[in-house]
C-alpha positions in Angstrom: -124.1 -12.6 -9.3 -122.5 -12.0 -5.9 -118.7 -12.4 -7.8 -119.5 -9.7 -10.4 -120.5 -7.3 -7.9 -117.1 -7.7 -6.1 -115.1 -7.1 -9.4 -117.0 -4.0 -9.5 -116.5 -2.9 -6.7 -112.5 -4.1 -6.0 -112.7 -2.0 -9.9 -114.1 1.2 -8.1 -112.0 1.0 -5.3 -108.9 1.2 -7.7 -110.3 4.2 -9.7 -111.1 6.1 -6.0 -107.4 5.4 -5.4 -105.7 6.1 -8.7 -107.5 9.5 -8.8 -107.6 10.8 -4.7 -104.2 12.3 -5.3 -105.1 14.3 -7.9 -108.2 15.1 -6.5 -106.7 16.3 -3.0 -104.8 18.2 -5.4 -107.7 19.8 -6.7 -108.8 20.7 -3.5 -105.7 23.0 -2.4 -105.7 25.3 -5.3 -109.8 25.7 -5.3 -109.2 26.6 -1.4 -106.5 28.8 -2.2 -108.3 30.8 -5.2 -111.8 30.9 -3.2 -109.5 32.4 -0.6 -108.2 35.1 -3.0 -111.9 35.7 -4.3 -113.8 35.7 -1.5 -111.6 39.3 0.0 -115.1 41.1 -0.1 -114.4 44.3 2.0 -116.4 43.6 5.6 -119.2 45.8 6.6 -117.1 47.6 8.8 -114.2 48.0 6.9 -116.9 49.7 4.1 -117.6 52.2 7.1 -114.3 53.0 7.5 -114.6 53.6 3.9 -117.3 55.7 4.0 -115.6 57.9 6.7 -112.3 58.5 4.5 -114.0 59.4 1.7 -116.1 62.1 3.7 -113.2 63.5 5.3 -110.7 63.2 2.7 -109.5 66.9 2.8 -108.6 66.9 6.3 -106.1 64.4 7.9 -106.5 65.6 11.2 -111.0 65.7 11.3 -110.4 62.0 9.9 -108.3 61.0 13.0 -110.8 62.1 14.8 -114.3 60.8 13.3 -111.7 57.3 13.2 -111.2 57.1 16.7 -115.1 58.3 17.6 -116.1 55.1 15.1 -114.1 53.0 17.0 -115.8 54.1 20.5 -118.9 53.5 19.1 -118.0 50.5 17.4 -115.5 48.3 19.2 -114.8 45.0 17.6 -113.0 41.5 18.6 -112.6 41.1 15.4 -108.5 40.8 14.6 -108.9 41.6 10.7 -111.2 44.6 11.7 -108.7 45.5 14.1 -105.6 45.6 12.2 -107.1 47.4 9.5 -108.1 50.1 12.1 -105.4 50.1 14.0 -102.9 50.9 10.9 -105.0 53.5 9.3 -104.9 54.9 12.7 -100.9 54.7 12.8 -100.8 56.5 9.5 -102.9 59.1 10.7 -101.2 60.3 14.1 -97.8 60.2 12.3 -99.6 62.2 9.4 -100.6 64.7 12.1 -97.2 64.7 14.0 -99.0 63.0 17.3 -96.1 61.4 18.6 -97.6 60.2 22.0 -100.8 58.6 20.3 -98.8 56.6 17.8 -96.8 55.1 20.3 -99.7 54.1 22.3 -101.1 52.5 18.7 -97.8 50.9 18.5 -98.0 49.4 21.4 -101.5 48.3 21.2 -100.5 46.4 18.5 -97.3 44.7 19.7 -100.0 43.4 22.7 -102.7 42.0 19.8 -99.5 40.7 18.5 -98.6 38.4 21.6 -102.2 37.8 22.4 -103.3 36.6 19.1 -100.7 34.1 19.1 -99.0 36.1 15.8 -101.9 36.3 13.7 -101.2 37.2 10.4 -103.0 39.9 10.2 -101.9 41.8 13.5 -98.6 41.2 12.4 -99.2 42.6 9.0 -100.4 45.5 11.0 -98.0 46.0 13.4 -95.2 45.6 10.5 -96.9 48.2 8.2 -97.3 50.7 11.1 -93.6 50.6 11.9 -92.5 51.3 8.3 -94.8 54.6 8.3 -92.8 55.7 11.4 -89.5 55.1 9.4 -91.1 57.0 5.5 -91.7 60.2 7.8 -88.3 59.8 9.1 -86.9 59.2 5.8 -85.2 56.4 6.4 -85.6 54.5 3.5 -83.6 51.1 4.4 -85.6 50.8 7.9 -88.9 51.9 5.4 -87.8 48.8 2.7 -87.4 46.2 5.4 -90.8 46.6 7.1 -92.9 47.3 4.3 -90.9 43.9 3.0 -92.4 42.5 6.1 -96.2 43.5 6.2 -95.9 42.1 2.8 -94.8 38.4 3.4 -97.6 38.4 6.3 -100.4 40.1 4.3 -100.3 36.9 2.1 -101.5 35.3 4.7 -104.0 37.2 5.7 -108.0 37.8 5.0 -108.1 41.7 5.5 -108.9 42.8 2.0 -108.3 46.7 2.3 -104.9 46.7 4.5 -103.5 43.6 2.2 -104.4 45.7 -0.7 -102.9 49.0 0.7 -100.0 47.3 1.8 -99.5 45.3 -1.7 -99.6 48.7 -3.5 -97.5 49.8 -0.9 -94.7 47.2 -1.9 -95.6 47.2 -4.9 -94.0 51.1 -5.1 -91.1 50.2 -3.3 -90.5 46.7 -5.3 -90.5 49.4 -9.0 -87.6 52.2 -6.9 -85.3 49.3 -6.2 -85.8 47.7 -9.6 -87.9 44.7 -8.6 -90.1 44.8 -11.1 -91.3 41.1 -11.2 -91.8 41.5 -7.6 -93.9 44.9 -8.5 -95.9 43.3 -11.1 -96.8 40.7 -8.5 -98.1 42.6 -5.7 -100.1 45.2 -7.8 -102.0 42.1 -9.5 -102.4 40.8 -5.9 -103.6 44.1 -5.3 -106.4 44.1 -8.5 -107.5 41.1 -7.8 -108.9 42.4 -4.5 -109.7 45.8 -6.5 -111.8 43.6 -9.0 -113.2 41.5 -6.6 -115.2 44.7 -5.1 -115.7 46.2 -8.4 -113.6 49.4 -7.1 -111.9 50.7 -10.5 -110.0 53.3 -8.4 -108.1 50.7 -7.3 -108.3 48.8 -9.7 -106.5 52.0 -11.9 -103.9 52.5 -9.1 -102.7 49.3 -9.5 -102.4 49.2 -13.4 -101.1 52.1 -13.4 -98.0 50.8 -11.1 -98.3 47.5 -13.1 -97.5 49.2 -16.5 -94.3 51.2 -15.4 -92.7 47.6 -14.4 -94.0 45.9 -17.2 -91.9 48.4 -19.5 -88.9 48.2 -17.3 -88.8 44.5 -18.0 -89.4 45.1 -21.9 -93.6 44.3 -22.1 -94.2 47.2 -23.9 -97.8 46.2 -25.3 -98.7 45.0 -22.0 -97.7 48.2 -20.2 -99.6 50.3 -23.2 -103.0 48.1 -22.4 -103.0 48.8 -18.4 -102.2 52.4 -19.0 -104.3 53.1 -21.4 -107.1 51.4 -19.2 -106.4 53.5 -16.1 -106.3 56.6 -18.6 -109.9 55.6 -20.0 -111.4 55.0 -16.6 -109.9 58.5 -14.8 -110.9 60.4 -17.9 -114.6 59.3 -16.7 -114.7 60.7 -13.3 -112.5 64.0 -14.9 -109.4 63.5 -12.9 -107.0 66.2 -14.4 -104.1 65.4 -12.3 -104.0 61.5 -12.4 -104.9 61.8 -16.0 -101.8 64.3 -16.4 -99.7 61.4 -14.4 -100.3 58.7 -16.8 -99.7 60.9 -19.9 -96.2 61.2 -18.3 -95.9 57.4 -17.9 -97.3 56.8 -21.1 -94.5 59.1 -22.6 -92.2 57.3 -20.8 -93.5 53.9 -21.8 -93.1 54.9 -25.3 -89.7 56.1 -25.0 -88.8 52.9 -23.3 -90.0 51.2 -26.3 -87.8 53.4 -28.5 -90.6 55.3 -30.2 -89.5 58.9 -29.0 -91.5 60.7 -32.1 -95.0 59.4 -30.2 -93.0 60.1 -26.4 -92.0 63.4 -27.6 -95.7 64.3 -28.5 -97.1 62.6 -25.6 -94.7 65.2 -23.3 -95.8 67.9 -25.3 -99.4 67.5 -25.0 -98.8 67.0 -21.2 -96.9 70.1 -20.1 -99.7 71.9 -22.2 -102.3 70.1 -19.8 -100.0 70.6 -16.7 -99.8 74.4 -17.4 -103.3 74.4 -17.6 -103.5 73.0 -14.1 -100.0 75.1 -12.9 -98.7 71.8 -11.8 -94.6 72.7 -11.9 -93.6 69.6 -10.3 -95.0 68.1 -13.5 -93.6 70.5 -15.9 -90.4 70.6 -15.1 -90.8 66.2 -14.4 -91.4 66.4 -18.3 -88.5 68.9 -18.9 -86.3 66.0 -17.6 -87.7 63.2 -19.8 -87.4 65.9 -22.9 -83.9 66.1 -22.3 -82.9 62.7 -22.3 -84.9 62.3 -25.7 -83.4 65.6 -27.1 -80.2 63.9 -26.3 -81.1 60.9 -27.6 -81.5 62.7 -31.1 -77.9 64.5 -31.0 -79.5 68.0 -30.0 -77.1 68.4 -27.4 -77.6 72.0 -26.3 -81.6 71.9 -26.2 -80.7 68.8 -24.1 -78.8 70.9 -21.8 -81.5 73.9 -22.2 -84.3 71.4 -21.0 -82.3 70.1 -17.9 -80.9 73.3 -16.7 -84.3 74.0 -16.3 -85.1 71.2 -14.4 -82.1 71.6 -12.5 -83.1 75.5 -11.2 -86.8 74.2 -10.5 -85.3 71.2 -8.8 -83.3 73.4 -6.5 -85.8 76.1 -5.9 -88.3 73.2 -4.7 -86.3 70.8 -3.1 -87.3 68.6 -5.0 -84.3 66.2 -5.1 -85.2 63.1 -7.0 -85.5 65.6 -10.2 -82.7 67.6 -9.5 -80.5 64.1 -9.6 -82.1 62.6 -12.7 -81.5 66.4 -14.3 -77.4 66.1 -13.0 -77.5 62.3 -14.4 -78.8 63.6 -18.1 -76.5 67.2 -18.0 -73.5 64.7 -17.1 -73.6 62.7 -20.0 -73.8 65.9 -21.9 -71.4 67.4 -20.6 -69.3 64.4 -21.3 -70.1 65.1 -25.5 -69.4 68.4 -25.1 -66.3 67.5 -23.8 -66.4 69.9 -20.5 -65.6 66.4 -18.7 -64.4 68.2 -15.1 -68.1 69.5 -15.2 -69.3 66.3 -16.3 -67.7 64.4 -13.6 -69.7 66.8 -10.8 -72.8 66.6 -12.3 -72.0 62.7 -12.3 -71.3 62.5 -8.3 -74.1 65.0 -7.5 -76.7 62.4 -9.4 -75.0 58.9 -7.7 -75.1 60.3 -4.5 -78.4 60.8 -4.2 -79.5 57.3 -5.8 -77.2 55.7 -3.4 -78.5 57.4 -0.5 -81.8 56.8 -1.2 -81.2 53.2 -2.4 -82.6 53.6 -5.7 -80.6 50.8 -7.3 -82.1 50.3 -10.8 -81.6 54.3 -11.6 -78.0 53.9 -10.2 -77.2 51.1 -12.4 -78.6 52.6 -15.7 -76.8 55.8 -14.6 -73.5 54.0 -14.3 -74.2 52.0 -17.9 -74.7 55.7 -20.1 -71.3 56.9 -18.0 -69.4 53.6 -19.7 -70.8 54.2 -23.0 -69.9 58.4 -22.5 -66.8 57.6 -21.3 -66.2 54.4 -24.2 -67.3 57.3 -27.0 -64.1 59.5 -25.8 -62.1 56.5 -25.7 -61.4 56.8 -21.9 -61.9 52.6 -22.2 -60.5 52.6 -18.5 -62.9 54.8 -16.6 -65.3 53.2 -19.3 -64.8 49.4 -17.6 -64.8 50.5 -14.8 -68.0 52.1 -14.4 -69.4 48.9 -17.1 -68.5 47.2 -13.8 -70.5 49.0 -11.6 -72.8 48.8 -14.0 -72.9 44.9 -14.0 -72.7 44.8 -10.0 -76.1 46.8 -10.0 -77.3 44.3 -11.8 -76.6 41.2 -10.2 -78.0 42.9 -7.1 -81.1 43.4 -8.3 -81.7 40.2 -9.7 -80.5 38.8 -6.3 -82.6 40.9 -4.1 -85.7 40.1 -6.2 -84.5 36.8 -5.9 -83.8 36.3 -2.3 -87.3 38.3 -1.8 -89.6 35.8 -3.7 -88.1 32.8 -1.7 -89.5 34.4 1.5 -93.1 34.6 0.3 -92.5 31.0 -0.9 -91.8 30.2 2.4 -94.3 31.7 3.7 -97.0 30.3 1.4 -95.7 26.8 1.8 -96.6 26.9 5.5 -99.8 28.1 4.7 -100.1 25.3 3.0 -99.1 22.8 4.7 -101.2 23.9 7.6 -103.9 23.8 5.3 -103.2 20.4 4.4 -102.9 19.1 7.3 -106.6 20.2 8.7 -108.5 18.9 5.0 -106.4 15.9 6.6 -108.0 15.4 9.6 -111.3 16.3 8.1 -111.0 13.9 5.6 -110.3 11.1 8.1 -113.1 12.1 10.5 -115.5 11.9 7.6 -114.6 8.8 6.2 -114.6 6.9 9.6 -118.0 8.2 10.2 -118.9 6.9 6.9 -117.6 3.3 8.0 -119.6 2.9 10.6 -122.7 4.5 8.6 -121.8 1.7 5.9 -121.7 -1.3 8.7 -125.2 -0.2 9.7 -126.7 -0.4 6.9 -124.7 -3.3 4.4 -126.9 -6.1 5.5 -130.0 -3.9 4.3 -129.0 -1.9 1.0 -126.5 -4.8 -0.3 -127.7 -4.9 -3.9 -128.8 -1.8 -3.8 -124.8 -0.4 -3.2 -123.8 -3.0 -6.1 -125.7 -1.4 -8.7 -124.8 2.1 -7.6 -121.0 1.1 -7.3 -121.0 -0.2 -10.6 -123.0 3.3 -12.0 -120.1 5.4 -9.8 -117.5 3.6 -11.6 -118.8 3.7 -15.0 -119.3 7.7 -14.9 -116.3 8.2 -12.5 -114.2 6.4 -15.2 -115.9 8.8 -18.0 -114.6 11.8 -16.1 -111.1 10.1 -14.9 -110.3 9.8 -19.0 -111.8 13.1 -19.8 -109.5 15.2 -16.5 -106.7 13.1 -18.0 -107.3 14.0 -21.8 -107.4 17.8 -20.6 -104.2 17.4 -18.3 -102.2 16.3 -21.4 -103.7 19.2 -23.1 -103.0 21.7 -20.1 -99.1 20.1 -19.9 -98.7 20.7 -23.4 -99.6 24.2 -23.6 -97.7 24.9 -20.4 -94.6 23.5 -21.9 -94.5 25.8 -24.7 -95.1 28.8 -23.0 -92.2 27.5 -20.5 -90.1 27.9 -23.8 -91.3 31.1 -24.9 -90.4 32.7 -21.8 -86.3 31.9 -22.8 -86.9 33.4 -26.2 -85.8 36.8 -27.4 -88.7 38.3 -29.1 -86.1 40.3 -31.8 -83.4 37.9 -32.6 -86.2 34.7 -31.9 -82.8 33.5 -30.0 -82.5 32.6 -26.4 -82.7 35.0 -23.8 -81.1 36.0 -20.6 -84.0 34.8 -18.4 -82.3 31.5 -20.4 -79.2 31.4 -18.9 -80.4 32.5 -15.1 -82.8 29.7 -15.0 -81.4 27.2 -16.7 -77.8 27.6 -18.5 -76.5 28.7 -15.5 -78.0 25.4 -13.7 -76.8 23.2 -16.7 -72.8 24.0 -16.0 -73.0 24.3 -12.1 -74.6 20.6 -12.1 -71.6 18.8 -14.6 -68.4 19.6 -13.4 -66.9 17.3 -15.5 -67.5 18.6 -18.5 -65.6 21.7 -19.9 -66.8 24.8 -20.9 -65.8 27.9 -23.4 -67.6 31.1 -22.4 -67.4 33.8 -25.6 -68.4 37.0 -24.7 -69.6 39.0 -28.4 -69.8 42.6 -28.7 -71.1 44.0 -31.9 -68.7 46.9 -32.7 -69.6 50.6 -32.9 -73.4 49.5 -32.7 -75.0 52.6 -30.5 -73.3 55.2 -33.6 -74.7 52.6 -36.2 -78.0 53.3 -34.3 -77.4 57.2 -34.0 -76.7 57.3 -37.7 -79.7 54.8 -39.0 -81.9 54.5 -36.5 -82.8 51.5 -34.2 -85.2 49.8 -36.5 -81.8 49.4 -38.5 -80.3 48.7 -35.1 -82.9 45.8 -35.1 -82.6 44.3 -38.4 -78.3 44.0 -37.6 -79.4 42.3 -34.7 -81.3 39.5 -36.7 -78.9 39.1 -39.0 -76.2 39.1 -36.6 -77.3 36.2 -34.4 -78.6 34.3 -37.6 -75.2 34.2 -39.3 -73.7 32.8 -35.9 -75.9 30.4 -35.2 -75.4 29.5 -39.0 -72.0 28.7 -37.7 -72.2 26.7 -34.2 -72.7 23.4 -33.8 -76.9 22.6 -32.6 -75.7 21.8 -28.9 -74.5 24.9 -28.5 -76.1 28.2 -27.0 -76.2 31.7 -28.2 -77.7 33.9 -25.8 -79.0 38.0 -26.1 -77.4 39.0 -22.8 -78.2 42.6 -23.2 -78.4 45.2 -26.2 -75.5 44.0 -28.5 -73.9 42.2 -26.0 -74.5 38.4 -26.4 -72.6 34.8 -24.9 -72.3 32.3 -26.7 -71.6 28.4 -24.7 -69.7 25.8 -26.2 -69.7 22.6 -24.4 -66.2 19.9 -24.2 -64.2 21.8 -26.8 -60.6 22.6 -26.6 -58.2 25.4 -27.4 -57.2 25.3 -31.1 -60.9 24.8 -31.8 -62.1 28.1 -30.1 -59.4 29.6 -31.9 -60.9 28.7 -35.0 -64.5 29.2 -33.9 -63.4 32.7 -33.6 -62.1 33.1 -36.3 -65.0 31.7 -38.5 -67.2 34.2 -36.1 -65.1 37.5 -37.2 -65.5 36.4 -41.1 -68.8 35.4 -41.0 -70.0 38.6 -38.8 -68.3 41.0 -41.8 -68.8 38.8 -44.8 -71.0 40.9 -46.5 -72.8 44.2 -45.6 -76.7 44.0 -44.3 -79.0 45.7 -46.6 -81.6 47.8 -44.7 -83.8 50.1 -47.0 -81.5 52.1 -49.4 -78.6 51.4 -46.7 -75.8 48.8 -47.0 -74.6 49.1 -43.4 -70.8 46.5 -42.5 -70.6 45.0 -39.2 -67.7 44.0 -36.8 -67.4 41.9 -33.5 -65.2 41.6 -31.1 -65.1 38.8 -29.2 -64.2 37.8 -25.6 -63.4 33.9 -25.1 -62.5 31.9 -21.7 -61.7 28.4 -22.7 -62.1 25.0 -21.2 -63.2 25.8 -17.9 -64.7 23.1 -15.6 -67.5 25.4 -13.4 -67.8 24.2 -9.9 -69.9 26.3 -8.6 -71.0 29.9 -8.9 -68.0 31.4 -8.2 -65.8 29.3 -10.5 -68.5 30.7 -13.2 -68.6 34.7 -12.1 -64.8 34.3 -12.4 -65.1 32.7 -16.3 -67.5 35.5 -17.2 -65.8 38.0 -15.6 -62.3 36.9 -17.6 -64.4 36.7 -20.9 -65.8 40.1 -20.6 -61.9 41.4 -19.6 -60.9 39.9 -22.6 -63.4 41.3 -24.7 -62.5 44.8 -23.5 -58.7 43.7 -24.0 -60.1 43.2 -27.8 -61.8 46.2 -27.9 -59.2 48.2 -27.1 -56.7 46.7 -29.8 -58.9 47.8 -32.2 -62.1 45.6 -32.4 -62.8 43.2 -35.4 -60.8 40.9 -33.7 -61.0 37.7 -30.2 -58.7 37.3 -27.2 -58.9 33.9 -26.1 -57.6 32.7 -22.7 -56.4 29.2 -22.0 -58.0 28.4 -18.6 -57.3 24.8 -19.0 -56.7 23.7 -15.4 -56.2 26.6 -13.8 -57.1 28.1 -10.6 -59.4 30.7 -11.6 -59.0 32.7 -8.4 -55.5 33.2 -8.6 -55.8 34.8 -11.7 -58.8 36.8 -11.8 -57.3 40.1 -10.9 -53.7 38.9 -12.5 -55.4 39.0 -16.0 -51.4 38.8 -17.1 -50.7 35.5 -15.5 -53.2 34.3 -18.3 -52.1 32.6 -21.9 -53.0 34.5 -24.1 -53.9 34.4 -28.0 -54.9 37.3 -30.0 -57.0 36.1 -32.9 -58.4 38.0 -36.5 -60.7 36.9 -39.5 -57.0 36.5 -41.1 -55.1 34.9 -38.5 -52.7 31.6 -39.6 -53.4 28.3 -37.7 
């Protein structure tokens, strides 16, 4: 008897170690959600509450019932405090009281040192400075700070400053086209909105999630949280907010390419914003009306609409219109072929997104100049600005990048902090537990047997069970891993694709050789001017399934954009990209694609920089940027047709703006080997 109860219990002791990992595990991500669902608004912060909403009319009486509360209320508190303390900042600066803020500032920079840096002093202190810098208008100062609160609001347990300051980032995230980051911070910020059942905030922040979930191409998704916020300020009869979100719904749909239901949308709204004789709104839907009436070739209503806008603009000082009115009368202008007028109207728009560091409207400003300027056949202002263009782009990506490794950071202290105290708990506890044990072996011997034996018996129940569901949970999580590279048109891969992990693949194997073909689909915005994008789509299918009809399985065709697409051949050579190409070209214009009654040809031209080792990133910006120069060198010979560049062994740097020290090889569907 005595040896059986050992095995058991050298048999339980295994299955407590196999599992205490994974259990520990466990541990840290229930403390971190019960962290994130326990930010319950505090009885004083519901005061302070109570106050704003009572004095909501006047910024100046709230100041002062805020600072009366806090006589009669003072607090120790630090998450009290720096919820106070930054409402109070907002206010003084609201109310032009100079001398007070400063004294609130400093107030703060004192809890700062004397709380050792707690989180949420600093988130406070952060927050109150970037106020200072929005009433100054200086929006760099105004990014960084806000940037700052963030990162320590994470870290923090004050539920109504980290969800102001969340929605706050949130805003800023969407104007400098970080709309993962955006998406992010406003869920943060509904979570806490849900957790206290507030739907006004739980509507601001779908709102603000549904304008970055159609800038990243979720239109159903943005449709659901806008339609929500919709629904629930249609309840309480908000006119305004309702007339907001008919705007963002207009643009949502627009977005999606469904201007017959934007167009609509934007009529029913300036109806509803003359009702209210909102003009900021009117003429805000003037703009939008324009860029759809130029979308449908109705050049001179286009104009009419944005000239409008424009005067308003003006008359208002209302700048951000008046530039997205110059941006849309440029292109215009352009078509209309008054290009000296064009090229104001241009400036005027850029130099306000610049100054005001709005980089994702910059960059799609720069994008409809390259295709204006391609359509006149100007193919050298055209690059140039398809440049800019691609610049803009990499900076955003970067930014967004470089932002989320911060809060990493940050959260990975966290949690090693955590860790490191369920450490020392979990040793205290168990060496109580030993001496416990000691006192009482002699006495409950048999007794512990039997129960060891039961522990290990149902333990091992549950052990096979957690690991059953893990292998289920692993599964699922792989394939929507996959999904995420997937284009949801062509069913191809992605650009997400190549960020994440192409891009990784040929920076980690410098040994191996690459060809980079950048594909073009020619004449493909007239083709969807002439029979409409859901034609546009179906070429777009049947494009990418005849090429990858013709590559071999190891290699990658990727939708970097529109009809712009690279395609990644792994240890091939010269003469065989020249014949990949020209397989590509015959295969592309074979035979015409039927759509409805339409039998609509297609052409590429093709870009290709061969046999290129990558060691590191800029060894592969150089290879893309010489495959995208010789795609334009294609395009401008004509299109239907590749340019392929030997890069065996060559120094790409010394060539990258000597595009003519390159050998060269023109190639066509009818080309001789």
């Amino acid at each position: 008897m005595p040896l059986i109860v050992f095995l058991f219990c050298v048999l339980f002791a295994a299955a407590l170690d196999a599992t205490e990992t994974e259990q520990a595990t466990q541990q840290n991500i229930s403390a971190h959600i019960q962290k994130q669902s326990n930010l319950t608004f505090s009885n004083y912060e519901n005061r302070i509450e109570q106050l704003s909403l009572k004095h909501n009319q006047d910024n100046l009486e709230m100041l002062a019932a805020l600072n009366q509360f806090n006589e009669q209320n003072p607090t120790n508190n630090l998450n009290d405090l720096a919820y106070l303390l930054s409402y109070r900042c907002y206010l003084e600066l609201v109310n032009n009281q100079q001398d007070a803020y400063q004294q609130t500032e400093q107030s703060l920079l004192a809890l700062t040192i004397s709380s050792a840096s707690d989180p949420a002093i600093s988130a406070a202190t952060s927050f109150c400075k970037s106020w200072r810098y929005y009433f100054e208008k200086d929006a760099k100062q105004y990014d960084l700070y806000i940037e700052q609160s963030f990162n320590y609001a994470l870290n923090t347990q004050t539920p109504v400053l980290k969800y102001w300051i969340a929605i706050s980032f949130a805003m800023m995230a969407q104007d400098t086209g970080r709309n993962s980051a955006a998406i992010e911070a406003a869920k943060l910020a509904m979570t806490i909105a849900n957790v206290n059942k507030d739907n006004y905030r739980e509507a601001t922040s779908r709102a603000i999630i549904a304008i970055s979930e159609a800038e990243l191409g979720f239109f159903d998704d943005a449709l659901i949280n806008n339609q929500w916020a919709i629904d629930w300020y249609k309840s309480v009869d908000q006119q305004n907010a309702i007339l907001g979100l008919y705007q963002n719904r207009g643009f949502i749909l627009n977005s999606q390419g469904n201007t017959a239901q934007a167009k609509a949308i934007y009529l029913d709204a300036i109806e509803q914003a003359k009702k209210l004789e909102n003009q900021d709104a009117i003429h805000e839907i003037y703009s939008n009306l324009a860029a759809i009436a130029f979308t449908e070739g109705e050049l001179a209503l286009s104009n009419d609409y944005a000239e409008k806008t424009l005067q308003y603009a003006q008359q208002s000082d209302y700048q951000t219109l008046a530039a997205h009115a110059y941006s849309i009368m440029a292109i215009n202008n352009v078509y209309l072929n008054q290009l000296d007028l064009a090229q104001e109207y241009f400036d005027k728009g850029n130099s306000y997104f610049e100054e005001y560091k709005m980089i994702s409207l910059l960059a799609d400003n720069y994008k409809s100049w390259s295709e204006a300027m391609a359509s006149i056949e100007n193919f050298e202002a055209a690059y140039k600005a398809q440049l800019r263009y691609k610049e803009l782009s990499d900076k955003i990506f970067n930014t967004e990048r470089e932002s989320r490794m911060l809060r990493i950071k940050e959260l990975y202290e966290v949690a090693q902090k955590d860790q490191e105290i369920e450490q020392l708990a979990f040793d205290n506890q168990r060496k109580n537990t030993e001496i416990e044990n000691k006192s009482l072996q002699k006495r409950i011997w048999v007794l512990s047997a039997v129960i060891t034996l039961l522990a290990f018996i149902i333990l091992s129940f549950f052990y096979r069970k957690l690991n059953t569901s893990n292998k289920k949970l692993t599964k699922h999580n792989t394939k929507l891993n996959e999904e995420r590279f997937i284009d949801p048109l062509t069913e191809g891969l992605n650009r997400r694709f190549f960020e994440v992990q192409q891009r990784e693949r040929m920076l980690n194997v410098p040994e191996v050789s690459f060809s980079l073909f950048a594909l073009d689909i020619d004449h493909f915005k007239s083709l969807n001017d002439t029979h409409g994008h859901a034609c546009g789509d179906q070429v777009l299918k049947q494009f990418c399934q005849r090429i990858r009809q013709s590559i071999r399985q190891q290699d990658n065709l990727i939708r970097m954009g529109g009809e712009e697409f690279l395609l990644v051949i792994e240890n091939s050579n010269l003469e065989a990209d020249a014949q990949l190409i020209k397989k590509l070209l015959a295969i592309t214009n074979s035979e015409p694609i039927t759509f409805e009654q339409h039998n609509v040809s297609i052409s590429v031209s093709i870009g290709a920089a061969s046999n290129v080792n990558i060691y590191d990133e800029t060894t592969l910006d150089f290879a893309l940027e010489l495959a995208d120069q010789a795609l334009y060198k294609a395009k401008q010979a004509g299109r239907n047709q590749g340019e392929l560049l030997d890069l065996y062994q060559i120094n790409l740097a010394s060539v990258i703006n000597n595009y003519d020290m390159i050998v060269s090889k023109t190639v066509t569907s009818r080309t001789q080997q």
